[in-house]
C-alpha positions as CSV (number, residue, x, y, z in Angstrom):
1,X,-21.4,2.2,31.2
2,X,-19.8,0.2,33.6
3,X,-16.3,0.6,34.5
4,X,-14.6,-2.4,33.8
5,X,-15.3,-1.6,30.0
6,X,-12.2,0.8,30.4
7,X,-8.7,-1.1,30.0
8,X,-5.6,1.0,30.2
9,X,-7.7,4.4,31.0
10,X,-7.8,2.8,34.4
11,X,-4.3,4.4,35.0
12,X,-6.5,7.9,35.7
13,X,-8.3,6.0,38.9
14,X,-7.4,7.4,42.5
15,X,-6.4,10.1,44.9
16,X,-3.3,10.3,43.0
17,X,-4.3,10.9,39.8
18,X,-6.1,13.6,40.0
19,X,-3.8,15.8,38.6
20,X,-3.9,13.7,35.6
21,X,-7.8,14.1,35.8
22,X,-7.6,18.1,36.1
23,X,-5.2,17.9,32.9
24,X,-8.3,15.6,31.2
25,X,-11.2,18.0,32.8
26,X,-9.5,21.3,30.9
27,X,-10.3,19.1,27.7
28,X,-13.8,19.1,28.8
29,X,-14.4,15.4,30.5
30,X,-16.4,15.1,33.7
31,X,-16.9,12.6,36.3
32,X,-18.9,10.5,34.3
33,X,-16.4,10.7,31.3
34,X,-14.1,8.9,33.3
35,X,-16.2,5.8,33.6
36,X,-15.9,5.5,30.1
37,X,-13.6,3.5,27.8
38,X,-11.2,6.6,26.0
39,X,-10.8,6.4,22.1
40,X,-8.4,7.9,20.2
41,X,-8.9,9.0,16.7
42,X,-6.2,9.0,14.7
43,X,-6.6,11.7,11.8
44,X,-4.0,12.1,8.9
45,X,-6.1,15.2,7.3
46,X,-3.7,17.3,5.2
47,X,-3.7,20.3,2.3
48,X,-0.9,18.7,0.7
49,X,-2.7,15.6,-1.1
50,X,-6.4,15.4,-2.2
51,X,-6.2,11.7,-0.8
52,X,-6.1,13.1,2.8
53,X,-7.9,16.9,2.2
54,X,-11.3,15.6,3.4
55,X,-10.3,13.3,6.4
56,X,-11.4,15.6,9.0
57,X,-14.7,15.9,8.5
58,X,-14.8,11.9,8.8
59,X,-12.7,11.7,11.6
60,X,-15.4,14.0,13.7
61,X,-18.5,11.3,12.9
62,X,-16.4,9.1,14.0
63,X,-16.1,10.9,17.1
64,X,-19.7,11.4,17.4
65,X,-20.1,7.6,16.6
66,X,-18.1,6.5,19.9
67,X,-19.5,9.2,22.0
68,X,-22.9,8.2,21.3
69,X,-21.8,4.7,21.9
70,X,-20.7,5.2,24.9
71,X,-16.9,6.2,24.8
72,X,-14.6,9.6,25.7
73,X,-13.6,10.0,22.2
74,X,-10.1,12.3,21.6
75,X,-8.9,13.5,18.2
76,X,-5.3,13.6,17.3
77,X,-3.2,14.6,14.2
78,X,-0.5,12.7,12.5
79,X,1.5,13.5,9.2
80,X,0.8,12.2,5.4
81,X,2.9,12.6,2.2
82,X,2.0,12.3,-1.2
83,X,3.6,9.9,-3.5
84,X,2.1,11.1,-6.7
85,X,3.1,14.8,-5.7
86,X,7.2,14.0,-5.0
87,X,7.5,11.2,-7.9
88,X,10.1,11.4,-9.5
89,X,12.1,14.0,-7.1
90,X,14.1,13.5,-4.2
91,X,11.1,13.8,-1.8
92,X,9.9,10.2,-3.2
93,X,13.0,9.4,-0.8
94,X,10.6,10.4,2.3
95,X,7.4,8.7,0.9
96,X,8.5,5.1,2.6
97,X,9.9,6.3,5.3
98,X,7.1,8.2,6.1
99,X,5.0,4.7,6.8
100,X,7.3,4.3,9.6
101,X,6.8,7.9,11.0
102,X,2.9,7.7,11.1
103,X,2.7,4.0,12.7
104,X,5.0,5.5,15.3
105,X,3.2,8.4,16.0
106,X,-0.1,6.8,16.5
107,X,1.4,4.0,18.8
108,X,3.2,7.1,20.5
109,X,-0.2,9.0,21.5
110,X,-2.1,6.1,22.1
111,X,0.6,4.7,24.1
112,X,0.6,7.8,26.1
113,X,-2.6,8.9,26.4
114,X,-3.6,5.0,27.8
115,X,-6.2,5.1,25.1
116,X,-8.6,2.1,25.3
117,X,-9.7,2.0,21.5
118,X,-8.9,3.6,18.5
119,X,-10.4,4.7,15.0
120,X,-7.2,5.3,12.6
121,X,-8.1,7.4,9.0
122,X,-6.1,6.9,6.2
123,X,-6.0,8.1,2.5
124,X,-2.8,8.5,1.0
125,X,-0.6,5.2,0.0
126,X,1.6,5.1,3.2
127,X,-0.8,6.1,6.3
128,X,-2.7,2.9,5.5
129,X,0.0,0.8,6.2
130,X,1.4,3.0,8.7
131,X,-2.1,3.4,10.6
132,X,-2.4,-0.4,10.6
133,X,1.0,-1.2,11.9
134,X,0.2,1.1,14.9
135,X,-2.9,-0.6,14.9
136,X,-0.6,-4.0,15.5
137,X,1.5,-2.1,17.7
138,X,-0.8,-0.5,19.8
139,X,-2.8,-4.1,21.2
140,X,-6.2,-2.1,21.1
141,X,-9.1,-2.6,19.9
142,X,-9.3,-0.6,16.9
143,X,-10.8,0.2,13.6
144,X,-9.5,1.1,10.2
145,X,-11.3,3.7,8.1
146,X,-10.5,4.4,4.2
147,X,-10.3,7.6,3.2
148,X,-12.0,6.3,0.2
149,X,-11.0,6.6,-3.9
150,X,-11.2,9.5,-5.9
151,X,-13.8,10.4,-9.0
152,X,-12.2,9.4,-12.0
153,X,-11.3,12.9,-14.3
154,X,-12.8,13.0,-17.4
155,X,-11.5,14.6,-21.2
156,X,-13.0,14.0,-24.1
157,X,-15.7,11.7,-22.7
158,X,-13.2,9.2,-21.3
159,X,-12.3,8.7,-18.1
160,X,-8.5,9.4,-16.7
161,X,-6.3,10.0,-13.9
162,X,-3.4,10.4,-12.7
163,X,-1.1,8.0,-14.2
164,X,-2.4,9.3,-17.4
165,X,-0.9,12.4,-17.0
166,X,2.6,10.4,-16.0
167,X,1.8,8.6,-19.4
168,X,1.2,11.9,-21.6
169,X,4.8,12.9,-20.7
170,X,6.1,10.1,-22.3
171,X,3.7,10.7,-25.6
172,X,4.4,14.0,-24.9
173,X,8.4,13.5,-25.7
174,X,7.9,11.1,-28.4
175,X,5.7,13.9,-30.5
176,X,2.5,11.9,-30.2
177,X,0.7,14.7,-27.7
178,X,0.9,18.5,-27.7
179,X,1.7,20.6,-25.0
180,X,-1.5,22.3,-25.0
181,X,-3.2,18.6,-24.8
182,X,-0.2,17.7,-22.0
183,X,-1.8,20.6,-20.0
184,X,-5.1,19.4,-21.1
185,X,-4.4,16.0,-19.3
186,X,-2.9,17.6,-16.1
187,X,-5.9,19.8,-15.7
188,X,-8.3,17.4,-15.8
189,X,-7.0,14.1,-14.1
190,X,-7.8,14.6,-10.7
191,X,-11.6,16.2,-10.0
192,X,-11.3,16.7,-6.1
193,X,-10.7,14.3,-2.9
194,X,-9.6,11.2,-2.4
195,X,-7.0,8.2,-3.3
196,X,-5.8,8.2,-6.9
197,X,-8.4,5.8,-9.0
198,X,-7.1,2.9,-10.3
199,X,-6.4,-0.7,-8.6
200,X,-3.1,1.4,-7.2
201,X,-1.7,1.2,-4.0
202,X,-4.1,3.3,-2.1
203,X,-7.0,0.8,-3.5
204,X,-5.1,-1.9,-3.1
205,X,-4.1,-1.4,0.7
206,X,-8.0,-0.3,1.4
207,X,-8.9,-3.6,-0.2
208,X,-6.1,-5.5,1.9
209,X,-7.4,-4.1,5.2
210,X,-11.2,-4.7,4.1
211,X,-10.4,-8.4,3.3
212,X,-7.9,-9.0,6.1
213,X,-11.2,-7.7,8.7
214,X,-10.2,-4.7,10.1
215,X,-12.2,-2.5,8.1
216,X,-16.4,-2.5,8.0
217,X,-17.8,-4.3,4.9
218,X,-18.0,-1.8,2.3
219,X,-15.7,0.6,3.8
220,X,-12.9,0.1,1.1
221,X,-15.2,0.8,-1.4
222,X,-16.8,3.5,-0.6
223,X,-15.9,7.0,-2.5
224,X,-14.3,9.8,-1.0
225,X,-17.0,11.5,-1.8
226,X,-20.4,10.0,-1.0
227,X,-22.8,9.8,1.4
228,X,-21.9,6.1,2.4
229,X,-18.3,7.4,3.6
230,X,-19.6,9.2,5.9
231,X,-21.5,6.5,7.4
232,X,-18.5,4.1,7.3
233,X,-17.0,6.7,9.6
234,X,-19.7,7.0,12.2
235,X,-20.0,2.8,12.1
236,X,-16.2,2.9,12.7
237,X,-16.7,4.8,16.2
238,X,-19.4,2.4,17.4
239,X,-17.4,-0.2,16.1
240,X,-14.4,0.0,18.1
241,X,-16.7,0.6,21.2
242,X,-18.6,-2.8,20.9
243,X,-14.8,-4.5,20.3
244,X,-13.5,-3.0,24.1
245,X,-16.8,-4.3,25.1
246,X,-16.5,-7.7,23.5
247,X,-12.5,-7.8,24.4
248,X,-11.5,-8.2,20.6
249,X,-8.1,-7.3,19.8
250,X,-6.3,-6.9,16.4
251,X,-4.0,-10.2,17.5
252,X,-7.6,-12.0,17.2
253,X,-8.4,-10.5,13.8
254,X,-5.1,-10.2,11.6
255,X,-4.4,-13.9,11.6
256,X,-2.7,-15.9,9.5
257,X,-5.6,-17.0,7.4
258,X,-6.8,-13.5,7.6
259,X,-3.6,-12.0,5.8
260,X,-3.9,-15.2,3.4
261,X,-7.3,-13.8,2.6
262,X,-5.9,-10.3,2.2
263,X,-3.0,-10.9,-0.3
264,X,-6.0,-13.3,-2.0
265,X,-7.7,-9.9,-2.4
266,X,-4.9,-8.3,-4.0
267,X,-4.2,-11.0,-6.5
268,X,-7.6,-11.5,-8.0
269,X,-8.0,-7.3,-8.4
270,X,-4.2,-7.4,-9.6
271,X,-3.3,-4.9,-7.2
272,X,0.2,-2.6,-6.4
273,X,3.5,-4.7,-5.6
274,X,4.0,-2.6,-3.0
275,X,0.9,-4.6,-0.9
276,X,3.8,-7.5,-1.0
277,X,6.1,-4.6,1.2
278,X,3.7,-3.6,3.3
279,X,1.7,-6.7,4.0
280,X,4.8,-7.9,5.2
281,X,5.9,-5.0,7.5
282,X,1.9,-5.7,9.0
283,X,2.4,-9.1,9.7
284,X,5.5,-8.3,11.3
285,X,4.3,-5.6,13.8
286,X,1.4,-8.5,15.0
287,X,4.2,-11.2,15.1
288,X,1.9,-13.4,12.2
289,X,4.9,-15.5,10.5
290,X,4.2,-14.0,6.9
291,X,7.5,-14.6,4.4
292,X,7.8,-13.5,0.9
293,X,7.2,-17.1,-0.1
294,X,3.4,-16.8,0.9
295,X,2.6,-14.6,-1.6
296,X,4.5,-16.8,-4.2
297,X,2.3,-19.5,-3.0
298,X,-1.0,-17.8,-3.2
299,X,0.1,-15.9,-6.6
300,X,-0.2,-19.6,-8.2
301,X,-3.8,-20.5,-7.5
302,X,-5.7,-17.3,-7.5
303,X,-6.8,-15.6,-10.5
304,X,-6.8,-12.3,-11.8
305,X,-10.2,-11.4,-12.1
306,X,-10.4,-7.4,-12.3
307,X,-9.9,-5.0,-15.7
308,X,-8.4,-2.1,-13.6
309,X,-6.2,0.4,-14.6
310,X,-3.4,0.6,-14.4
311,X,-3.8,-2.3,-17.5
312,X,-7.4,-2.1,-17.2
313,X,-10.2,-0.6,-18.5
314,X,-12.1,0.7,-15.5
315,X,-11.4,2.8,-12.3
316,X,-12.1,2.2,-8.7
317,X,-15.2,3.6,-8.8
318,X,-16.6,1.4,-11.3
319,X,-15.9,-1.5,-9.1
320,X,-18.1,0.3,-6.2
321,X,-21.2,0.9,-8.6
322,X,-20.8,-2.7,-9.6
323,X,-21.0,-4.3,-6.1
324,X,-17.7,-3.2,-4.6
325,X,-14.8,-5.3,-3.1
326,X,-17.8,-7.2,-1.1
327,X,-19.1,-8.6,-4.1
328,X,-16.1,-10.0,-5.2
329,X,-15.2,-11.1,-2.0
330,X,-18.6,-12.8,-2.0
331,X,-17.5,-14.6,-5.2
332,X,-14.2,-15.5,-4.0
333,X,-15.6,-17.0,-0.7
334,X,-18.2,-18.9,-2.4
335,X,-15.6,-20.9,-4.6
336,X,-13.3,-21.4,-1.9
337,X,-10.4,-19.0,-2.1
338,X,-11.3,-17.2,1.1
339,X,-11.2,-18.6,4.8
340,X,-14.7,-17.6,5.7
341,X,-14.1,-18.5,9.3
342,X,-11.6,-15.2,10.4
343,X,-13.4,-13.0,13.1
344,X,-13.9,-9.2,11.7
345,X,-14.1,-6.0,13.4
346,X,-17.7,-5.9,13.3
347,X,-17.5,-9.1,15.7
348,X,-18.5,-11.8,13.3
349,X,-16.6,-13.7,10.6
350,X,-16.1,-12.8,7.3
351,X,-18.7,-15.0,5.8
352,X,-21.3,-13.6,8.2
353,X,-20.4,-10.4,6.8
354,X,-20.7,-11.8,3.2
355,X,-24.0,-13.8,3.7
356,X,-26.5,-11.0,2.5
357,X,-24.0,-9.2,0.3
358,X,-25.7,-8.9,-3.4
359,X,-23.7,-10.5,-6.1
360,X,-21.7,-8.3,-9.1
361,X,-24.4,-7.0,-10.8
362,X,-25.3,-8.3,-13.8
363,X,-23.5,-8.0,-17.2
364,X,-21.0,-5.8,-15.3
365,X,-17.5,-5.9,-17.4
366,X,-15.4,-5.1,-14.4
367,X,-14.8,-8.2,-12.9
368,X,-14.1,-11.1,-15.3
369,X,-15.6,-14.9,-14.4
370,X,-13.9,-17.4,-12.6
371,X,-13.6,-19.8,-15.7
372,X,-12.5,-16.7,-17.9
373,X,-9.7,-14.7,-16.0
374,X,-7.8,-11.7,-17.0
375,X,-5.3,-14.4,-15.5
376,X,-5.2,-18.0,-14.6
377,X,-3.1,-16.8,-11.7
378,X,-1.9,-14.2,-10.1
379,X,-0.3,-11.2,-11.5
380,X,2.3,-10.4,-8.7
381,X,4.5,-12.9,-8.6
382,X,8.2,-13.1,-7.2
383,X,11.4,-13.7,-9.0
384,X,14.8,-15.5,-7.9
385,X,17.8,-15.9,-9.2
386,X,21.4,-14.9,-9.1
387,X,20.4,-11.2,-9.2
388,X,17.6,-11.5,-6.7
389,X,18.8,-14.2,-4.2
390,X,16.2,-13.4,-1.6
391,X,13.5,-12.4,-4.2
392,X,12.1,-9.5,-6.6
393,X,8.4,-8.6,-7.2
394,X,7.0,-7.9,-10.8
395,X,3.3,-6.8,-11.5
396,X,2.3,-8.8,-15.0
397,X,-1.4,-7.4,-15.5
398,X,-1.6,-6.6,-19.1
399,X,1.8,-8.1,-19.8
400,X,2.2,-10.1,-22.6
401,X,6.0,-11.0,-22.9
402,X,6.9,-14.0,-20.2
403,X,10.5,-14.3,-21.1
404,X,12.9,-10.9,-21.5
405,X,17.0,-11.1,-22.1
406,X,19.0,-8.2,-23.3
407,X,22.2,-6.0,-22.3
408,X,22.3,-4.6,-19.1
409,X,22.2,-0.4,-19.1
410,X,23.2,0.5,-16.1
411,X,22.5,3.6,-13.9
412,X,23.1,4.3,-9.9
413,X,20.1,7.4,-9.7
414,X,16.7,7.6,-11.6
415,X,17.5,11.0,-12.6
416,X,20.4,9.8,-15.3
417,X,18.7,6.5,-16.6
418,X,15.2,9.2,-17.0
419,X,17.5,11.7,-19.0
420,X,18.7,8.6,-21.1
421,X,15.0,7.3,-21.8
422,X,14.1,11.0,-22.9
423,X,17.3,11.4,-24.6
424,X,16.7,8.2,-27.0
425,X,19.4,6.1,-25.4
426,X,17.7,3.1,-24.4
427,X,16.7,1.2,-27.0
428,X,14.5,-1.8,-27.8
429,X,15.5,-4.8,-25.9
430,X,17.4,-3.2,-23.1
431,X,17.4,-4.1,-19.3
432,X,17.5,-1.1,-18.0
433,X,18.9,-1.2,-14.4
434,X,18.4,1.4,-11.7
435,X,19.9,0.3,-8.2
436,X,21.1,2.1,-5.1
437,X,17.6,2.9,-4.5
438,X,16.6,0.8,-2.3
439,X,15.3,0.9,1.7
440,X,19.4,1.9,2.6
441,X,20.4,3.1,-0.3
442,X,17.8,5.7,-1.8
443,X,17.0,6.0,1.4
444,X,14.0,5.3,1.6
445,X,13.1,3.3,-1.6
446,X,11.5,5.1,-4.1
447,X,8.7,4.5,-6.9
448,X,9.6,4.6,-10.3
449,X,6.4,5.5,-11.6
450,X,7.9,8.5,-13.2
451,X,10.0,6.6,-15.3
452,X,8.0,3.8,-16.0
453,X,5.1,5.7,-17.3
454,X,7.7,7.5,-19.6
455,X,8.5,4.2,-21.0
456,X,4.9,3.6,-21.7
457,X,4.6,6.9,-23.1
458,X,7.4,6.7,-25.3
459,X,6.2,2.8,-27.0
460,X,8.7,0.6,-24.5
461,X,6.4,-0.4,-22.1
462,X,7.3,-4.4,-22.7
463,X,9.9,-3.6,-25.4
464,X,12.6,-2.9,-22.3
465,X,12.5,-4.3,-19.1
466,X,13.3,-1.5,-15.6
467,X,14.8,-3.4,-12.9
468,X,15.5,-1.8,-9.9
469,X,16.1,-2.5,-6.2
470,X,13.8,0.6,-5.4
471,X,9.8,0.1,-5.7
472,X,7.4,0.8,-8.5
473,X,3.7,2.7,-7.9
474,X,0.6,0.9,-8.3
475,X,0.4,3.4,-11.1
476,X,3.5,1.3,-12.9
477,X,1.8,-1.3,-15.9
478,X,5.1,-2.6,-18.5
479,X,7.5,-5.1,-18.2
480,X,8.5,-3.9,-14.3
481,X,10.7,-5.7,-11.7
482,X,11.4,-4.0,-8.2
483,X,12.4,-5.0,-4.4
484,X,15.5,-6.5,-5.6
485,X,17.3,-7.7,-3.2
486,X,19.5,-8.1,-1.1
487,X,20.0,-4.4,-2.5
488,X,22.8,-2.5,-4.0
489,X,23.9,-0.6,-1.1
490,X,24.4,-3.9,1.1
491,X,26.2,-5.6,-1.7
492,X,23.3,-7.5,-3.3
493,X,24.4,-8.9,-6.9
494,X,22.5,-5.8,-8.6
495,X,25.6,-4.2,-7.3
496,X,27.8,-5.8,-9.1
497,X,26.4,-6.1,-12.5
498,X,28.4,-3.9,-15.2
499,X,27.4,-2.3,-18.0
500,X,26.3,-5.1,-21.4
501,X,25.7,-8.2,-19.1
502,X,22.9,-10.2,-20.3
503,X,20.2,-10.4,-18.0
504,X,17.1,-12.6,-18.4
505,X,13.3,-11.8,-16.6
506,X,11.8,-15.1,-16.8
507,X,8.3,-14.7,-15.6
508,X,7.6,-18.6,-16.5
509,X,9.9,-19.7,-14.6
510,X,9.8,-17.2,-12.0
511,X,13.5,-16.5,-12.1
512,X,15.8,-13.2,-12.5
513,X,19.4,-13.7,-13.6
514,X,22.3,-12.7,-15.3
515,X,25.1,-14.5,-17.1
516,X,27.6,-13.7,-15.1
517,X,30.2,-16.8,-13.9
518,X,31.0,-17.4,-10.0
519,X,34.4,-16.5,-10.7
520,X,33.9,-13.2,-12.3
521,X,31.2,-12.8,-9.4
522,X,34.0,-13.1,-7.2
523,X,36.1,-11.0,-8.7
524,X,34.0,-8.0,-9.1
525,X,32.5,-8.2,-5.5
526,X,36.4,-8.0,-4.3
527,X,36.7,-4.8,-6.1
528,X,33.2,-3.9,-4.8
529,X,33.0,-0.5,-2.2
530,X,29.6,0.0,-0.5
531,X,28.8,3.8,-0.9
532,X,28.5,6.3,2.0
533,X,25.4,5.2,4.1
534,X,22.9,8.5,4.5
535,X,23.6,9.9,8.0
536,X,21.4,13.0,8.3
537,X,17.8,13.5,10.3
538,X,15.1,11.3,9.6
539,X,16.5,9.6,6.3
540,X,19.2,9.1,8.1
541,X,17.7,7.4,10.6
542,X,15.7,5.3,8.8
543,X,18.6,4.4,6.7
544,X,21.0,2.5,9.6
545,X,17.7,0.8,10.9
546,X,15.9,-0.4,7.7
547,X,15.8,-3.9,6.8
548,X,15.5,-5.8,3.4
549,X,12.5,-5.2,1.5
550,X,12.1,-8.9,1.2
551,X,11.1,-8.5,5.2
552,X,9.1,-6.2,4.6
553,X,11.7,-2.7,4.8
554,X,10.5,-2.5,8.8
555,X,12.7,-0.9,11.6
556,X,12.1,-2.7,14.5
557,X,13.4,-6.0,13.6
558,X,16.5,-6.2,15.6
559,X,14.2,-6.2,18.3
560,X,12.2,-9.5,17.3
């Protein structure tokens, strides 16, 4: 191939490189190698989550798919966590954090190694938003592959997973299941590999990257297991050969219309609030002006179109063997809510892609029509107020009640407002409040699935309303608000609410307040100490760097 194809392996040309050529030739390249563009091939493969245990063997067709393309491909590890695993414990502290970790690693090797291309695998919640930051970072051409979603489990001839098993705690303590059928639940909920099952975050981040045109049609789709994943892996490598040959670069894909078409995606499949978080922290790493008001603006004219748990009926996989996130994309773009006209990493636009897809098939339940919606709009929408001056996200699939006000019960660590849910102490119409959890203060921002699901569990699901300035799972379905801020540990207003105030979730109105008077505001935020700011390793780190989640909880931003 000829030799202008390579970009920044060029650094390995001439008499004085070749003892960066001898390192390269103990890795098995030859002469010809070196006329070839260099891919990396970023692989987040791990034991410690099914949504990553298969990765590997994707990550080497890909490698066979850029070698037989014509590239040097070179395989390199980088770390996963699992949300569902440390829920509920103080390793959910690391699970955001971790985002941050993986973008930098990739960008680190790639960076290094003067990689020309790259092929980045994720699974797991967090290395899809960290892969694609690196992506953004990195200025290569480059692909995104999805790990893909996992088999729904199945008891009793109905399908669960794992927020069921979340939920059977919370039966579980109210006396409505057994402990034998508790362990019933846990042992069947999740079959083998891949990303939990429902529209949660995992899902909802594959769909993002799918729609936003840096994944290959169908790729989101896909399940972990299945013969098409495989081939979505090989594509990938060929793929990102044919973009350093074209000279298309993730700046000319993840456009503004492109992430419009993205958080369009996650609206109409009612997807995790935490795409809002990481969308953001994207758009940021490829300098695309994307504010929290965006998604407000979108959330009012895009229905909700998909019966997916976590409020749903259906799973993941139901939507792949009705036609898959193509098919509704195909719907979407053919009554106008997409911009056709964004360029993809297969090289042509979106609606290129789209023009042969088949349609939903028919009498499929998954996807409601356009003139019958699970919602007229969207169902993550963003609150202000006085107790979220610079905006909350709640997720309203499946909720019915638009208007909330009750006492205040307030609690600075999940682990005492969980041990008052389970001990009977929060009653019907509470706001329960759980701050200091946010990107400085948990660190690291945690998901309250845990705790949420218990409510569920337990009959309170819309009965009391969580509020927190830490995050909620994709799992989380109930009357939910997160990403307060500004946050508790920088002095946000959540900080200064006291035990009894009434506070009011107005979803009509889009507004989240409490009655409180600017006076006795005042007065309390006088009084008002922030709490030691974590110091130690990694969380410690992240902790002095982080910014609101309202910009997306990035690290970098001093710097922009």
């Amino acid at each position: 191939m000829s030799k202008d194809l390579r970009i920044k392996s060029q650094a390995f040309d001439g008499k004085t490189r070749a003892p960066n050529r001898a390192m390269l030739r103990a890795v098995g390249l030859t002469d010809e190698d070196f006329k070839k563009p260099m891919v990396g091939v970023a692989d987040t493969e791990s034991d410690v989550t099914p949504c990553n245990v298969h990765l590997g063997a994707l990550a080497k067709e890909a490698r066979e798919g850029a070698r037989e393309a014509g590239a040097v491909p070179f395989l390199f590890h980088t770390i996963t966590v699992s949300d569902g695993i440390s829920m509920g414990t103080q390793g959910m502290r690391y699970s955001l954090p971790s985002r941050e970790i993986i973008a930098d690693s990739i960008e680190t090797v790639v960076g290094a190694e003067n990689m020309d291309g790259l092929v980045a695998f994720g699974g797991c919640d967090k290395n899809i938003p960290g892969c694609m930051i690196a992506i953004a970072n990195a200025e290569i051409p480059s692909v995104f592959v999805y790990g893909g979603t996992i088999a729904p489990g199945n008891l009793n001839g109905k399908d669960i997973d794992l927020v069921s098993v979340f939920e059977g705690v919370g039966k579980n303590n109210k006396g409505d299941v057994s402990d034998e059928e508790l362990k019933q639940i846990e042992c069947a909920a999740c079959p083998g590999a891949g990303s939990c099952g429902g529209m949660y975050t995992a899902n909802t981040m594959a769909s993002a990257v799918e729609a936003l045109g840096m994944s290959l049609p169908g790729s989101s789709s896909h399940p972990a297991v299945s013969k098409e994943k495989g081939i979505d892996s090989k594509e990938a490598g060929r793929a990102v050969y044919n973009l350093i040959e074209k000279r298309i670069y993730p700046k000319d894909i993840m456009t503004k219309e492109a992430f419009e078409n993205a958080i369009t995606i996650v609206m109409a499949l009612g997807g995790s609030t935490n795409a809002i978080l990481h969308l953001l922290a994207i758009a940021h790493a490829i300098e695309v002006d994307l504010t929290i008001d965006d998604f407000a603006r979108i959330q009012k004219k895009v229905p909700h179109l998909a019966d997916l748990k976590p409020s749903g009926r259906f799973v993941f996989q139901d939507l792949y063997n009705v036609g898959g996130v193509q098919a509704v994309m195909k719907l979407l773009l053919e009554n106008g809510y997409l911009h056709g006209d964004c360029l993809t990493v297969t090289g042509k636009t979106l609606a290129e892609n789209l023009k042969d897809v088949p349609d939903l098939a028919e009498g499929q339940e998954v996807i409601m029509p356009l003139d019958n919606p699970k919602r007229k709009d969207g169902p993550l929408v963003v609150l202000k107020g006085n107790l979220s001056p610079e905006g909350s996200v709640a997720k309203l699939s499946g909720v019915k009640v638009k208007q909330h006000t009750g006492p205040a019960r307030v609690f600075n660590t999940e682990e005492e407002a969980t041990q008052a849910v389970m001990d009977d102490k929060i009653k019907e119409g509470d706001v329960l409040i759980i701050r200091y959890v946010g990107p400085k203060g948990g660190p690291g921002m945690p998901e309250m699935l845990s705790l949420s699901s218990i409510l569920v569990g337990k009959g309170l699901g819309e009965k009391v309303a969580l509020l927190t300035d830490g995050r909620f799972s994709g799992g989380t379905h109930g009357l939910v608000v997160g990403h307060i801020a500004p946050e508790a540990q920088v002095g946000g207003p959540i900080a200064l609410v006291e035990e009894g105030d009434s506070v009011t979730v107005d979803t009509v109105n889009m507004e989240l307040t409490f009655e409180v008077s600017e006076e006795e505001l005042e007065a309390r935020r006088s009084k008002w100490v922030a709490p030691p700011l974590y110091k130690k390793g990694a969380l410690g780190k992240y902790a002095h760097n982080v910014t609101s989640a309202s910009r997306g909880a990035v690290t970098d931003y001093l710097n922009r």
